[in-house]
N, C-alpha and C positions, 0 to 999 in steps of 0.2 A: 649451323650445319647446312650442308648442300639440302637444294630440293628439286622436285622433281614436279614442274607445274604442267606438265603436258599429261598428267597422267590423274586419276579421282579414282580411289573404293570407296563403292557405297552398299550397303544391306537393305535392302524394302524388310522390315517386319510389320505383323499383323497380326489381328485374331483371324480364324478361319472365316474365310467367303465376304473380306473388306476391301478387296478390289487390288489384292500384294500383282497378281501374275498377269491383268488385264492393266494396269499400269505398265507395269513392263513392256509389254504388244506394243503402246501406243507410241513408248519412249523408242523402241524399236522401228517402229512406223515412220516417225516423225526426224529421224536421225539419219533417213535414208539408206537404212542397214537392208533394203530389200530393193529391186528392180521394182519398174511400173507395172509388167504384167506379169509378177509372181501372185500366185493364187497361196492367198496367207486363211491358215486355221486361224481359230480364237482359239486365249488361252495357248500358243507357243512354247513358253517355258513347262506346259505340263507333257513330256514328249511320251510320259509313261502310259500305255495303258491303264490300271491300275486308277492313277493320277487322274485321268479323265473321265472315266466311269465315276465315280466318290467325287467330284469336283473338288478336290483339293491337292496340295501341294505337300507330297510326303519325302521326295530328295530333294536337298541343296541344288540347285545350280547357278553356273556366272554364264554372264554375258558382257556382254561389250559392245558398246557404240561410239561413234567417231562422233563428234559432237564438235560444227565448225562454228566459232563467236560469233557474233553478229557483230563484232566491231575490224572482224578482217583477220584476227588473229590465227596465231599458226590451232588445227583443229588437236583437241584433247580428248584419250578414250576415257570413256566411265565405263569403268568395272561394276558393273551390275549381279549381286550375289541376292535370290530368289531363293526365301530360305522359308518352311512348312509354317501354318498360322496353329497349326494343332501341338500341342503340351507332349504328346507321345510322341512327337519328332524332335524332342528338345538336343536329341544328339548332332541332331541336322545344322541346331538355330547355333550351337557354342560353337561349331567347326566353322559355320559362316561367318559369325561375327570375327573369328580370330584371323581370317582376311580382309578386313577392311579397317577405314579409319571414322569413318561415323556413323550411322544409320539414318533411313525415312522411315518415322511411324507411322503409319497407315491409319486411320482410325475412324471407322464408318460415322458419318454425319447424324443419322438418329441412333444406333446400338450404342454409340458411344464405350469407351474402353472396355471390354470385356475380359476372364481369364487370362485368353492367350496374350493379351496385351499385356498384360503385368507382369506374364514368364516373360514374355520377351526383349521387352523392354527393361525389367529388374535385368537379366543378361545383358542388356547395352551401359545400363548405370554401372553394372559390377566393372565390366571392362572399361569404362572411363571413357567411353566414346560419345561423341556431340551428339546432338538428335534435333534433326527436321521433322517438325511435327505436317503432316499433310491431311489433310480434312478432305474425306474422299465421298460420294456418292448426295453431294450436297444438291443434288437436282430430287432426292426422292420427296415424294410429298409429306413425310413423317418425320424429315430433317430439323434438328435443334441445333444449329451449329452453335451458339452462345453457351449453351450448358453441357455441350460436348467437350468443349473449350475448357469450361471450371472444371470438368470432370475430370480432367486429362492433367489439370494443374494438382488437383487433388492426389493424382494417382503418384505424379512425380514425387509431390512431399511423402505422400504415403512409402516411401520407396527408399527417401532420404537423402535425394537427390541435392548436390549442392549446388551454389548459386550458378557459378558456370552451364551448369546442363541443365537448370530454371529458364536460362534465357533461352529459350530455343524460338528461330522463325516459324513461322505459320502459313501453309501453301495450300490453298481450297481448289478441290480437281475435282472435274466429272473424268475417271479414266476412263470410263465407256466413250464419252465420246473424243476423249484427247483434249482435253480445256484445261486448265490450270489459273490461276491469275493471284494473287498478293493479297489482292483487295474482295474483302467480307462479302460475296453474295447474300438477296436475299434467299430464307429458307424455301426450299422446294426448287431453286433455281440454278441455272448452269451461270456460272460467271460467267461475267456480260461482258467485260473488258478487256476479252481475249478469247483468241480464236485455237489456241497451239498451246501445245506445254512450255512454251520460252521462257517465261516466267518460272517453273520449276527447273529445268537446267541452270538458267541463271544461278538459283537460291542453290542449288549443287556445288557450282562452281566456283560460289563465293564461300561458304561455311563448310564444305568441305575438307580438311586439310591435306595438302598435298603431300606425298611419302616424304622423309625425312631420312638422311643415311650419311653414314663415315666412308669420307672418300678413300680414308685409309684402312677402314675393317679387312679381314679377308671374307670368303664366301660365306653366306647361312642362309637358307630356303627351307623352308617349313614347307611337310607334306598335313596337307589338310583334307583331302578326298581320294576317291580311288575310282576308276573307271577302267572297262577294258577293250580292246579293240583288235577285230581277227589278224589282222598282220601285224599288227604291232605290239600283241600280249599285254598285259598290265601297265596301263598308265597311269603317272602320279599327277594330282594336282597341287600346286603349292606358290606358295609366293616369295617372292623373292626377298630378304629383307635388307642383305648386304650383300655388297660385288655384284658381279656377275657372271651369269650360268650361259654357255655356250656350247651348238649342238659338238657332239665328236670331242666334249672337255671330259678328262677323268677328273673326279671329285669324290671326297670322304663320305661315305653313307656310313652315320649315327642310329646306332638302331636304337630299339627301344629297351634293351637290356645294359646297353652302356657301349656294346663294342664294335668296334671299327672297322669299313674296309672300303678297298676304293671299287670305284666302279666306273663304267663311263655311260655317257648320255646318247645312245645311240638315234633318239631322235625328238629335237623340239618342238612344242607346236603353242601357239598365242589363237586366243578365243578371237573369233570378228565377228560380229551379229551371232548366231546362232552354228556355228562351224568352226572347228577349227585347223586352222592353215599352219605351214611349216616355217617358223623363221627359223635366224641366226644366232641370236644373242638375246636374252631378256636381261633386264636393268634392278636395282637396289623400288620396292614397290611393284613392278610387274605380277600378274597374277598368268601363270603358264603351265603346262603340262608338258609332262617329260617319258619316254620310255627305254628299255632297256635295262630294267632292274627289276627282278623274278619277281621277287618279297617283300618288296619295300612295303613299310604299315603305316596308317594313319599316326602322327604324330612326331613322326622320325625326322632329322636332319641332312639335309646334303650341304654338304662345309668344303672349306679348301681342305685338300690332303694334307700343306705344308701347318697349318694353323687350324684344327678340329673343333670349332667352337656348336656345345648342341645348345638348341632352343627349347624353350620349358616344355614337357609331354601336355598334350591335349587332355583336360579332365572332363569328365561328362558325370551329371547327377547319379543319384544311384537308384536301383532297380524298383520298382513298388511293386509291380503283377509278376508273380509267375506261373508257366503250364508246361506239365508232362508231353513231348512228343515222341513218340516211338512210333514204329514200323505197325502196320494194318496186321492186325489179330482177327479178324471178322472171320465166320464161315463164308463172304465171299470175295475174301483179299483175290486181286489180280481178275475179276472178271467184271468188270466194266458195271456203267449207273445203272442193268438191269440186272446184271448178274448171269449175264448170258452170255460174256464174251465181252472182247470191245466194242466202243460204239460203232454203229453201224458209220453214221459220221466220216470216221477215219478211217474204213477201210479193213479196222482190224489191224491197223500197225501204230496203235499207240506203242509209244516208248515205256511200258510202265517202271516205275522204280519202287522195288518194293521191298528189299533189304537192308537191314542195318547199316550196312557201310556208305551203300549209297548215301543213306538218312543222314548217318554222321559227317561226309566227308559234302553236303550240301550245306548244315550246318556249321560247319569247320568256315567254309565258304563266306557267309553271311558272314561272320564274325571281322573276318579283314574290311569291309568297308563301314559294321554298323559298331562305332564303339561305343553305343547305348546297349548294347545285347549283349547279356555271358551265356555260355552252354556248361551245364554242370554234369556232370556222373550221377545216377541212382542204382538203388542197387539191381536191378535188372540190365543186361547190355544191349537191349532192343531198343532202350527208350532213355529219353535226357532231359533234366529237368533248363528248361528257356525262361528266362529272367529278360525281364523289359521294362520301357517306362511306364507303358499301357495295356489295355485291352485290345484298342484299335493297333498299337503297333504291331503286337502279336498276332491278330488276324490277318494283318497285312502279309507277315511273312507266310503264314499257311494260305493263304491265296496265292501267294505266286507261287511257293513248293507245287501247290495241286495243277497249278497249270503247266508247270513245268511237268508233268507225269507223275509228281508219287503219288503214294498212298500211306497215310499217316492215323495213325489212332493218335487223339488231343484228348487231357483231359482237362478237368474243369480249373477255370482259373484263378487261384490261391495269392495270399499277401506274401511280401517277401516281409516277413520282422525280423526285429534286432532286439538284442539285450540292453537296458538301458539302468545302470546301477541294480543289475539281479531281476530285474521285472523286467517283462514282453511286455515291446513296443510296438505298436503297425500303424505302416500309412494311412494318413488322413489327407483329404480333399476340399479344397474349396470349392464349394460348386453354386455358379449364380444362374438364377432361374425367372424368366422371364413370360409371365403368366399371364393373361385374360383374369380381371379383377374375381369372375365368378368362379375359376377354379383353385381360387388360393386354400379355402380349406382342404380339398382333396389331397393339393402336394403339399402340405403342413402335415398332411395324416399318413403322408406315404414317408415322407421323411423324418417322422416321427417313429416308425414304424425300423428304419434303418438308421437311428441311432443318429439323426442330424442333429446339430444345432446350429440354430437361426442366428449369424451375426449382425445382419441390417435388411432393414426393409423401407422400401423408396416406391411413392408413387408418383409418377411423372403429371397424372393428370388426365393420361389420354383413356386412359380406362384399362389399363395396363399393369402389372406390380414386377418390382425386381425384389426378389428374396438374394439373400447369400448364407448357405448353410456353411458350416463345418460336419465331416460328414466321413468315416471311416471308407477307406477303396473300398472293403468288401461289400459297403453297403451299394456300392453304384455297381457292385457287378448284377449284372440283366434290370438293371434300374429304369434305363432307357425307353423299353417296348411297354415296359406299365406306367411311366411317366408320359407317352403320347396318348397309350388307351385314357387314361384321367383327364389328357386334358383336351381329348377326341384333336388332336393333332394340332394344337395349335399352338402350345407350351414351345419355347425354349431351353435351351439346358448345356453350359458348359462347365468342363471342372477344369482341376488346374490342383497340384502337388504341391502340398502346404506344409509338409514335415512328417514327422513320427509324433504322436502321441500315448500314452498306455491303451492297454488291451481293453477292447470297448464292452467284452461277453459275447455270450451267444445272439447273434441275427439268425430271423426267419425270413427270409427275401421271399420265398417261395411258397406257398400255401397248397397249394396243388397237386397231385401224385403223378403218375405214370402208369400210364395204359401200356404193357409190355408184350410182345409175342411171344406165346408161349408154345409153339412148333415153327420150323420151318415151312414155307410154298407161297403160293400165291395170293396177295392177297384179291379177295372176292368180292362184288356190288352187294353179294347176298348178307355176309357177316358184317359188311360196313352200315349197312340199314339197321339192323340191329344194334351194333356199337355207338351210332353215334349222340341216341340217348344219355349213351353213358360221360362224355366229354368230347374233346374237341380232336378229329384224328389227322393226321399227318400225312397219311400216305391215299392214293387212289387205287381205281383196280387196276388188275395187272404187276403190280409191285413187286418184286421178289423180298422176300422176308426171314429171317432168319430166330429160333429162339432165343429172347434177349434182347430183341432188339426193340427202340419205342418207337409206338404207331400211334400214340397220339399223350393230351394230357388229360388227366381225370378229373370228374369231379370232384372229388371228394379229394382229403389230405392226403391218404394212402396209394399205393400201387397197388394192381389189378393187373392178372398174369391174364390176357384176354384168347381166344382163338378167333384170328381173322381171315384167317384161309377156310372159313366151314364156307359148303357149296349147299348150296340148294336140293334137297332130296327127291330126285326125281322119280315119277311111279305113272302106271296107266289110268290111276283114279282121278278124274277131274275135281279140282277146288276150287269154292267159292272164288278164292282170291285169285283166283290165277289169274287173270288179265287186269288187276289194279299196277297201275306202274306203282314203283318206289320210286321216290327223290332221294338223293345222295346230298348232303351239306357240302359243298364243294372242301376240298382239304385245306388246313393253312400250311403252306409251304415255307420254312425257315431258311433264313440264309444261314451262312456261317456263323455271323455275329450274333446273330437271334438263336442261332443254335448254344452257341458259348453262355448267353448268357440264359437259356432256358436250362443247362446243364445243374444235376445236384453232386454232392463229393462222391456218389456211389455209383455215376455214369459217367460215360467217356463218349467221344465222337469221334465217326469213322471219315475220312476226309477221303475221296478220289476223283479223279480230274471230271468225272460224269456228277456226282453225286453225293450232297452230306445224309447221314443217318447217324442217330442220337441211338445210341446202345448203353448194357448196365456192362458196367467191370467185370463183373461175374454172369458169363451168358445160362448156366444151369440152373434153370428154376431149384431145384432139392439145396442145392447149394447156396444160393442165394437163402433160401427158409432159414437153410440152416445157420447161415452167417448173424441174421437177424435174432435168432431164438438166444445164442451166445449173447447179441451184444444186450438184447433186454435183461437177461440173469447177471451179465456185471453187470 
């Protein structure tokens, strides 16, 4: 068959923070995809906000460098596809890989393969693509590259990998500083034998296979991503696998229901470094982006009109977490993080969004570019139950909703099960955990506690342990913030989606009650002095507060309907105590995540672009008693 040696796709996969998107920079660097005096960020490929803030990699994206031989040859682009190291993007990592032809494994030099390694590379072995193993941050001082190496071998058998994708080369890189070379450094050290990543281009260029295609096929282009652009509306990305696609061509657009229609391409455009430009014609392998088509969905076909041939639909795993979103129910929907209006900040022209439709037609939205997300019907019409692969993916999307303007009541976040022969089945996790040898009893007690079990346990020697539980999703919801308190911050902790197994009982994740408001106004330094005996409070003075809403966590197991707006009783009579200051416990401030997972099933959270607050379902105290006093008599 014809090929196409002027052109390489390649995928960087990794576990989170192994060096996938600082690779990239260098390969970008070193390929001369920039001028001398452009002033370059770190981290490039993360353009997201979002992205930058979390240091990690939560959209796909390509790139492309021109990449000229060192033997004088005509120059070849490498398609570069920069795909998430985190499990809750695995929608990301299967859309990526279905544009390329073999992957670089990335695989930190002392963490050695971790969770995301094994999703993401079990996705390269499913798809039957080569694999360049790359040994990356071999200059730290805690580097084992020799049992990084067995470990990595172990994972492939583990996996079932056959002999073909056993052989895989071996590329040792400091990406931070652009080094690369063949040949084993010692550990702690930047390979000595090379100054450039030439050495890794090379190993590109040789084991990577070049696109393959029927000079006689007629058209077929997989759409695999979606982006959008103010003049240009909706653009597809996809790759080309036969013929070719040309700007101003009419072509069969394959939807996703089976049926057919033409359309034309009103305008192409091919990736260069970090941008991309307008050509002509893209080739059988090209990797390009096309606009002019309203609707077009992730997965869908663009064919010859004469000869309609579709390409298999893009599959993505299925859902494990899901959570309640609806429209802000609060007493202070629509006025800002004080409750006083919008922020001062802005002027007073935030844009709020704070109706159903809005809600819906933002999440209508998401759903075209994330084919890891469903939006279901519940029977209320304010609110929709969001199915994901994660916790983190889901928080993801209620951080950008909020910054975009709305305001969303979230409730707490629930397993998605299935029936499996007449018995409930819920996801389970494998979660590996990398611990300071002295706090290994605590996380055996904590996950003992959430229904783990321990598959292996490895001591490397440095005073270190790697556990690997099996361990039901529900058990790691809010597992995270009690797993650094145990192990005073220095624990590790990745999961990774291991199947369905039977229903495990009831977990108590949560020990603790809720300190609740039980009136609206202000809250005060004076009731705070007093509460804070009580447990840990959440908010400071000045806070506006509503009945219902949680101010802090209690000590004890139970909820405590508190008053935090009492003011100080002022009178003409002088008191001993009157000029003792009080000291306040400063508050702990929740994020979202800490908020989601300090959540119990009988509270929800108020999300707006100023502000999270943790409220009960039922804001009426009487009502609340009374829902309780029922469910104790069943």
């Amino acid at each position: 068959m014809p090929t196409r040696n002027d052109i390489r796709n390649v995928a960087i996969v990794a576990h989170v923070d192994h060096g996938k998107t600082t690779l990239v920079d260098a390969m970008l660097k070193q390929a001369g995809a920039f001028a001398a005096h452009q002033q370059l960020d770190d981290r490039m490929m993360d353009s997201n906000d979002l992205e930058r803030e979390k240091g990690i990699t939560i959209l796909a994206k390509n790139t492309a460098v021109k990449y000229h031989p060192k033997d004088g040859g005509a120059p070849i682009t490498i398609n570069i596809i920069d795909t998430p190291g985190h499990a809750d993007f695995g929608g990301e990592v299967e859309r990526g890989l279905s544009m390329v032809d073999a992957v670089v494994l990335l695989v930190d030099a002392s963490e050695g393969p971790l969770p995301q390694t094994r999703f993401v590379l079990r996705k390269a072995l499913t798809a039957r693509l080569p694999v360049i193993l790359c040994i990356n941050k071999t200059d730290r001082p805690d580097a084992r590259i020799d049992e990084v190496i067995n470990e990595t071998y172990d994972l492939f058998l583990d996996l079932d990998a056959d002999e073909d994708q056993i052989e895989f080369p071996i590329v040792y890189a400091c990406a931070r500083d652009g080094v690369a070379s063949l040949t084993k450094p010692e550990n702690g050290t930047v390979p000595a034998d090379s100054d450039n990543l030439e050495p890794f281009f090379s190993t590109i260029l040789e084991h990577v296979p070049a696109p393959t295609y029927d000079a006689e096929a007629p058209l077929q282009a997989h759409v695999t991503n979606l982006d959008a652009d103010n003049f240009l509306g909706r653009i597809a990305l996809l790759r080309v696998e036969q013929g070719e696609l040309r700007k101003g061509q009419t072509v069969a657009w394959i939807k996703r229901d089976g049926s057919i229609s033409n359309v034309r391409i009103s305008e192409l455009l091919m990736t260069e470094a970090l941008t991309r430009k307008p050509a002509e014609v893209a080739g059988p392998g090209d990797i390009c982006a096309v606009a002019g088509i309203a609707d077009i969905m992730i997965g869908e076909t663009l064919a010859d009109p004469e000869n309609p041939i579709a390409l298999p639909l893009i599959t993505v795993d299925e859902p494990a977490i899901s959570m309640t979103i609806g429209t802000n129910t609060s007493p202070l929907v629509g006025r800002g993080g004080s409750g006083k209006g919008a922020d001062a900040k802005s002027g007073g022209k935030v844009d709020r969004k704070v109706t159903a439709r809005q809600v819906k037609d933002r999440l209508d939205r998401e759903l075209i570019g994330n084919v890891s997300l469903r939006v279901l019907d519940t029977e209320r019409p304010d609110a929709w139950e969001v199915q994901g692969r994660g916790e983190l993916a889901l928080a993801i999307l209620i951080e950008t909703m909020r910054r975009e303007g709305f305001e969303l009541t979230v409730g707490k976040p629930q397993v998605v099960t299935k029936e499996v022969n007449g018995k409930t089945h819920e996801p389970v996790e494998r979660l590996t955990v990398d611990v300071p040898e002295e706090h290994m009893g605590a996380v055996t007690q904590l996950m003992g506690i959430r229904k783990g079990r321990m598959d292996n346990m490895s001591n490397h020697g440095s005073g270190w342990v790697r556990m690997e539980f099996v361990v039901p999703s529900r058990g790691l919801i809010g597992f995270r913030t009690e797993f650094l308190t145990n192990t005073r911050g220095t624990g590790i902790a990745h999961s990774i989606h291991e199947g369905h197994e039977p229903w495990f009982g009831q977990l108590t994740t949560r020990n603790n009650g809720s300190l609740v408001a039980d009136r609206a106004g202000v809250v005060t330094a004076f009731a705070m002095t007093n509460l804070q005996e009580r447990g840990v409070l959440f908010c400071e003075p000045g806070t506006e507060v509503y009945e219902g809403m949680i101010v802090g966590e209690n000590s004890r197991s139970d909820d405590m309907d508190v008053n935090i707006t009492k003011e100080k009783k002022l009178t003409n009579m002088r008191s001993s105590t009157a000029d003792v200051a009080e000291s306040i416990v400063p508050p702990r401030k929740l994020s979202l995540e800490q908020s989601l997972e300090f959540c119990r099933e009988d509270e929800c959270i108020e999300v707006t672009p100023e502000t999270v607050r943790i409220r009960k379902v039922v804001l009426d105290q009487k009502d609340r008693g009374r829902t309780a006093s029922r469910a104790k008599k069943a």
